[in-house]
Steps between C-alpha positions, in 0.01 A plus 500: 500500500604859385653699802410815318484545095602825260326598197790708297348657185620356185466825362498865649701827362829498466726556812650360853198433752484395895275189552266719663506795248318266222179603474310129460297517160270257337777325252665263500785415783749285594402338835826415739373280799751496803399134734519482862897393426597779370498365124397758227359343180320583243444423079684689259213662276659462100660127603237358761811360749526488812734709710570460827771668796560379845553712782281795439436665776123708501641833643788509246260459234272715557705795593786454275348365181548742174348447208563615142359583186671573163441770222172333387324431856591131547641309750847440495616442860395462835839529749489522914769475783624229687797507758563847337505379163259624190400101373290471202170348544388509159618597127364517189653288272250421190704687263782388374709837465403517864660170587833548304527910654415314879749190424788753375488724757444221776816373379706786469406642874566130674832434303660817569403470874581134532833585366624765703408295820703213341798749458455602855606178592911427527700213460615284275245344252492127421152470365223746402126374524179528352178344601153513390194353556113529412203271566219746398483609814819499708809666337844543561830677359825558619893546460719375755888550544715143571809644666788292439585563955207252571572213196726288799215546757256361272731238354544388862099481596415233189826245542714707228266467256565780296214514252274661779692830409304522206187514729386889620312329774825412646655816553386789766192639433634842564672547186144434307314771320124505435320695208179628613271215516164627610468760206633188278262223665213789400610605172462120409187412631353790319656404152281330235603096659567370140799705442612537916747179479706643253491851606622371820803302343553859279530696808713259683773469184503866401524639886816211548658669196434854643680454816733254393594784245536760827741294662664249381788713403508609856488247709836374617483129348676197696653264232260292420219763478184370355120630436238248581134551403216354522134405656484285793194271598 
């Protein structure tokens, strides 16, 4: 059962609105419904598929959500804060100009970021990471730094088996990077499904050439120095 539910205007003029500046009309709306768990979902209105966010607290919602409208009064994203954070709630991705502008700059904005905190990090650098994941809901992606000072220490915990240094999962977590996952895990779910597989995989190979591109050339390589990528199960 609904905890409380949001009718957002599919159409209205053309600007930035508070939740509670929308004047309610007689159109139609896209209804978010927020459950007694704190998870927001609702059905995208061009594809018919389901969204649906965990951890959505009612207060932050309602007090926080923005909601925006482009040049010709429709819809084009709904956005509210959480843990001081703008997150996107919703975005309209039906056309297809839309989707390549959104995936571009996506991956521009997380690459650049993701590679200046990799080049924050110091030390010698046996392996650089990438790892990805989707499941139509749940998504992942991240870079992560194998420095060469903790190869002997890992060696050491798996018998001297040394083909667990190709494994990310086996070096500290610290030294891992995370794209912005939320606004990802969103822009997904409110992509036409046929095409969301491959747009995923897209993203994915085109934001690992981005960064690997930023810093590469910087990174002070350990012989040996490899770049693993991939998606894990």
């Amino acid at each position: 059962m609904a905890k409380i539910s949001i009718h957002v205007p599919l159409h209205y003029e053309n600007g930035i609105y508070k939740l509670r500046e929308l004047v309610q009309k007689n159109e139609d709306c896209l209804e978010l419904s927020l459950s007694e768990y704190d998870v927001l979902e609702y059905d995208t209105p061009t594809f018919n598929s389901e969204v649906r966010m965990y951890s959505v607290k009612e207060d932050a919602l309602s007090d926080t959500m923005e909601v925006i409208y482009d040049e010709k009064g429709l819809l084009k994203k709904i956005t509210y804060v959480c843990d001081g954070q703008r997150t996107l709630v919703y975005i309209n991705m039906s056309d297809s100009v839309v989707v390549s502008e959104e995936i571009t700059n996506y991956i521009l904005t997380n690459a650049e970021v993701m590679a200046k905190q990799l080049l924050e990090k110091n030390g010698k650098v046996y392996r650089l990471f990438f790892d990805y994941f989707y499941d139509g809901e749940a998504v992942d992606y991240s870079a992560m730094i194998g420095f060469e000072a903790d190869l002997q220490a890992i060696v050491d915990e798996y018998d001297g088996d040394h083909e667990v240094l190709d494994n990310s999962g086996n070096y500290p977590q610290e030294n891992c990077v995370r794209a912005d996952i939320d606004y990802l895990g969103v822009m997904l779910m409110c992509m036409d499904p046929k095409v969301v597989n491959q747009a995923f995989n897209d993203i994915c190979e085109k934001m690992t050439d981005s960064i690997e591109k930023l810093v590469v050339d910087k990174l002070d390589k350990a012989e040996g120095f490899e770049i693993i990528s991939g998606e894990y199960d």
